[in-house]
N, C-alpha and C positions, 0 to 999 in steps of 0.2 A: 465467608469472603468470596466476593465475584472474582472468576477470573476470565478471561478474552487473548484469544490469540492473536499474534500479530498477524500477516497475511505476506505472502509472494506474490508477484503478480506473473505467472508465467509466459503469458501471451498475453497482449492488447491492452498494451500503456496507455490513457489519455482517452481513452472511448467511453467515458462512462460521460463527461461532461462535449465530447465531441460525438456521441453518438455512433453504435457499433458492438460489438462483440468482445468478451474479456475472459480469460479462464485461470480464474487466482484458488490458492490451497493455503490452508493454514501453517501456521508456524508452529514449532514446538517452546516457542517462547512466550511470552505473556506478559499484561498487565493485571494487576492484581488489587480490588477495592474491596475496604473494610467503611461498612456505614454502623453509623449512631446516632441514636436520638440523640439529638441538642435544642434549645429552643432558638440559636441564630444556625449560621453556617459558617461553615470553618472548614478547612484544610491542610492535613499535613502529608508526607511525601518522600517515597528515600528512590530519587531515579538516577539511572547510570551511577549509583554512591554517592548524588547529592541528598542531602535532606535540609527538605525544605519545609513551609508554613505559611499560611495564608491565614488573614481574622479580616473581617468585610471592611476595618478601618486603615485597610493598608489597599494598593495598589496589587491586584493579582499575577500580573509577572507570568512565569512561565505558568504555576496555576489558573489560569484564568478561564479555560474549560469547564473550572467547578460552577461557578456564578452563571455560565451559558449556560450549563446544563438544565442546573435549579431554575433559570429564567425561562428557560422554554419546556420545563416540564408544568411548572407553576400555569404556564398558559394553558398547556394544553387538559390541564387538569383541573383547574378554574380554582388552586388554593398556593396559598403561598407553601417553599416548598425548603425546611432545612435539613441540618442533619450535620455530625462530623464526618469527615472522609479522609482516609488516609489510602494514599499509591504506593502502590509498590510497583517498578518497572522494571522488564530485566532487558527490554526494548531500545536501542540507539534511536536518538531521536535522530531528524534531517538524513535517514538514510536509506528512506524505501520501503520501509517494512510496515508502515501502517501505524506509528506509533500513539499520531495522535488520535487518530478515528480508534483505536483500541481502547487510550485510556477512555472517551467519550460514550464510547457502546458500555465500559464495567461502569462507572457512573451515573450512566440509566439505568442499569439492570439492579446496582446497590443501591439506589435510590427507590425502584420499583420495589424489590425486596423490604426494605423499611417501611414503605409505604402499603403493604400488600395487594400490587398491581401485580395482572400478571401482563407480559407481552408477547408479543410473536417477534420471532428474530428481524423482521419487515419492519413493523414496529419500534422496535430499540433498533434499526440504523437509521430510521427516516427521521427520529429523534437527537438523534448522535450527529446526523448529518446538518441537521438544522441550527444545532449547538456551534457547530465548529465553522459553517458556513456560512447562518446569516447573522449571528453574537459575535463570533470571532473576525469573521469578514475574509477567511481564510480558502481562498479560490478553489475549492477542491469539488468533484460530483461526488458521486456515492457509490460506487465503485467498494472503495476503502471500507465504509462505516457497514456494507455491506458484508463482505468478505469476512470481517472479524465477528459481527453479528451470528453468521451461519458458522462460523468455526470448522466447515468442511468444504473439500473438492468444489467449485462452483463455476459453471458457466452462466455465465451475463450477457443481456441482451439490451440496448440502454434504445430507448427511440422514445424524446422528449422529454415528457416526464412517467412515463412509462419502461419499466425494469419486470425483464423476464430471469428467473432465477432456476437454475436445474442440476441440482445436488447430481455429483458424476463418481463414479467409484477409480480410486487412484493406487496404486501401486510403484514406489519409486525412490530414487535414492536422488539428494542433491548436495551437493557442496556450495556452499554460500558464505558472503562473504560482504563485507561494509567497511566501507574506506575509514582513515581516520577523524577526516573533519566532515561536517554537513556542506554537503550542495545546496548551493542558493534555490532552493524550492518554490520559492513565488517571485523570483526572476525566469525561473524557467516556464513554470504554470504563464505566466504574464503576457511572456513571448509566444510563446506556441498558441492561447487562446488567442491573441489581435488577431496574429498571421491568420487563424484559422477561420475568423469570420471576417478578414479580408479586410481588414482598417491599416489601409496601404493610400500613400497618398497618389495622386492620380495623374498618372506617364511616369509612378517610382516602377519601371521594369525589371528593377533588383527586389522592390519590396513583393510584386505580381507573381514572381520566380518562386521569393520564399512562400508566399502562401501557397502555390500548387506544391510546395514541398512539403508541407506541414498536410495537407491534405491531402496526397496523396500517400507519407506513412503511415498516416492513422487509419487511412483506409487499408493499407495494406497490413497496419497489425492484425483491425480485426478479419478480415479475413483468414491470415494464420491461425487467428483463436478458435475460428470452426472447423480447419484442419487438427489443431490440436485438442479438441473436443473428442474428432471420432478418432482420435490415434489412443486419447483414453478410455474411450468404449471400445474399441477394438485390442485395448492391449499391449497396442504398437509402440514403444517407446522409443525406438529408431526416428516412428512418423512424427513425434512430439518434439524431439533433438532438434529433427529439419526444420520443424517448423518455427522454435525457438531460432536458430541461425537464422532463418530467414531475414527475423525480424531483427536481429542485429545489424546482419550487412542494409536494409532499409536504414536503419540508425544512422549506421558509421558513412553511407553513399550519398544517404538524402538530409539528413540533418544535421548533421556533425557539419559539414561546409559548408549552411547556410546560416547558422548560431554559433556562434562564441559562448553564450552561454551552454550551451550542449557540446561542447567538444573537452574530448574524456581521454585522456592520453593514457592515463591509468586503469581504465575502464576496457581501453584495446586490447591493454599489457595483460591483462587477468585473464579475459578473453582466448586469449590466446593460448596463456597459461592450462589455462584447464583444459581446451582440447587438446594439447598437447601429453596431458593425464590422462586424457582417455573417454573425457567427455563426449555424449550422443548429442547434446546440444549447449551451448554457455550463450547467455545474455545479461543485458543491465534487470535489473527489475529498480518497477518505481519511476518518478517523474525522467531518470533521466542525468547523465552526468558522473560524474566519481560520487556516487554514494554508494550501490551496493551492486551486487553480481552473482550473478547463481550459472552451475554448471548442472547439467542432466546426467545421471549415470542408470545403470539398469537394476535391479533390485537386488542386494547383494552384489552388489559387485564391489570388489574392496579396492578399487582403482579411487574409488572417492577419496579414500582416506590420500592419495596422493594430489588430489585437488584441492583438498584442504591446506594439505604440505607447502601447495605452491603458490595458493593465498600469501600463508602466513609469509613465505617467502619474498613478497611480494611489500610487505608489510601491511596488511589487512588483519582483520578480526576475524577468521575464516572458522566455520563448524560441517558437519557431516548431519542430515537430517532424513531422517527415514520416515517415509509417509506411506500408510496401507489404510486405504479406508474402503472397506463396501455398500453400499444402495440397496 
């Protein structure tokens, strides 16, 4: 069985299709694919405790990743391409965490498996991403398919079609946390790309406003992301906290009061919440909105477990996740 972890995005929301800096870590949660020979394709699935089923004579529904996947392996392998597949998710969909570029990356890699390819983790996301981007038609860059791909510590560097990638050693505690319905993800994606290449109609001095707004958080995320690069090579997790804040009051100052669809009243409250616990830094992670929320704590430090507290209090899915990786 493949399995793929979901992804945090700690620094640098949006810059992978807006161009910029990003520095996302794995999750200790997962998706999880079982392939088998079949001579058609099929799909079955048990996500958040649904289960579900796919057969090529139905409509694929929220499976519809499997047929993207097998279409653009099929291309790129020059044969047609099947197999049975069954998901396992332990992943909330619509809330940040990479759900679907995860199930997409185990997909490749169970498929590669049966198939006996082998790939480079570049490879199975540039795969993953083509599936879900240009099959699915699902506005996302590669950031995501990225992240779950390498399954470790990762600083990004996105300029065109060109992705610089640099495995970074992490130590660190977070409290995290995912609201309970999904945020409209491709109303948000939708908005924030027009603004950002500027498809504002001409003397709209409201629409002119929001795009240096959108353009100039994304710039300033990534920016943060290279401050929180060296705050993880250096160790600093003070320097990582700030720089996660940073990028929140950007959030809440610059974007929050020029979209309605990004304003997060819940996203504040949590926010707040876990500095209040004792958080070094708390932000959104992910597109953006009431989906999900991570708070920074120091390594051992068992103040998490009060951010967790105040999650749940909050009424959130909140956990405690412990990250130690070396380079």
């Amino acid at each position: 069985m493949i399995a793929v972890p979901g992804r945090i995005c700690l620094v640098g929301e949006h810059n992978d299709w807006a161009g910029g800096c990003a520095l996302v870590v794995p999750m200790d949660r997962f998706v999880r694919v079982r392939a088998k020979a079949a001579p058609t394709l099929s799909a079955t699935a048990v996500l958040e405790g649904k289960a579900l089923a796919w057969a090529p004579t139905e409509p694929p529904g929220p499976l519809r990743f499997v047929p993207a996947v097998a279409t653009v392996l099929a291309r790129a392998w020059g044969t047609p391409v099947v197999g049975a597949m069954h998901i396992e998710g332990e992943l909330p969909a619509g809330r940040g965490f990479s759900s679907s570029a995860a199930v997409c990356v185990a997909l490749v890699r169970a498929f590669a498996e049966l198939y006996g390819r082998a790939l480079s983790a570049e490879e199975a996301a540039e795969l993953a991403y083509r599936a879900e981007h240009d099959e699915c038609g699902v506005n996302c860059g590669r950031l995501d398919p990225l992240a779950c791909a390498w399954g470790v510590p990762l600083f990004l560097r996105f300029s065109g079609e060109e992705v610089g990638a640099e495995p970074l050693p992490a130590r660190l505690s977070l409290a995290v946390g995912s609201f309970p319905a999904p945020r409209d993800t491709v109303a948000i994606l939708a908005t924030l790309g027009r603004h950002h290449r500027g498809e504002v109609a001409v003397r709209d001095w409201e629409g002119v406003r929001r795009v240096g707004a959108v353009r100039g958080a994304l710039d300033g995320f990534g920016e943060q992301a290279t401050h929180a690069r060296e705050a993880l090579l250096d160790g600093d997790t003070r320097a990582l906290g700030a720089a996660m804040d940073v990028c929140q009051e950007i959030y809440e100052e610059e974007l929050m009061p020029a979209f309605p669809e990004l304003r997060a009243p819940g996203l504040v409250k949590a926010v707040r919440a876990l500095r209040k616990a004792g958080a070094l830094g708390a932000k959104f992670s992910g597109a953006g909105g009431d989906g999900s929320v991570i708070g920074l704590f120091a390594p051992d430090d068992p103040r998490v477990a009060e951010g967790v507290a105040a999650l749940d209090t909050l009424g959130l899915e909140a956990f405690a996740m412990e990250l130690w990786c070396s380079v």
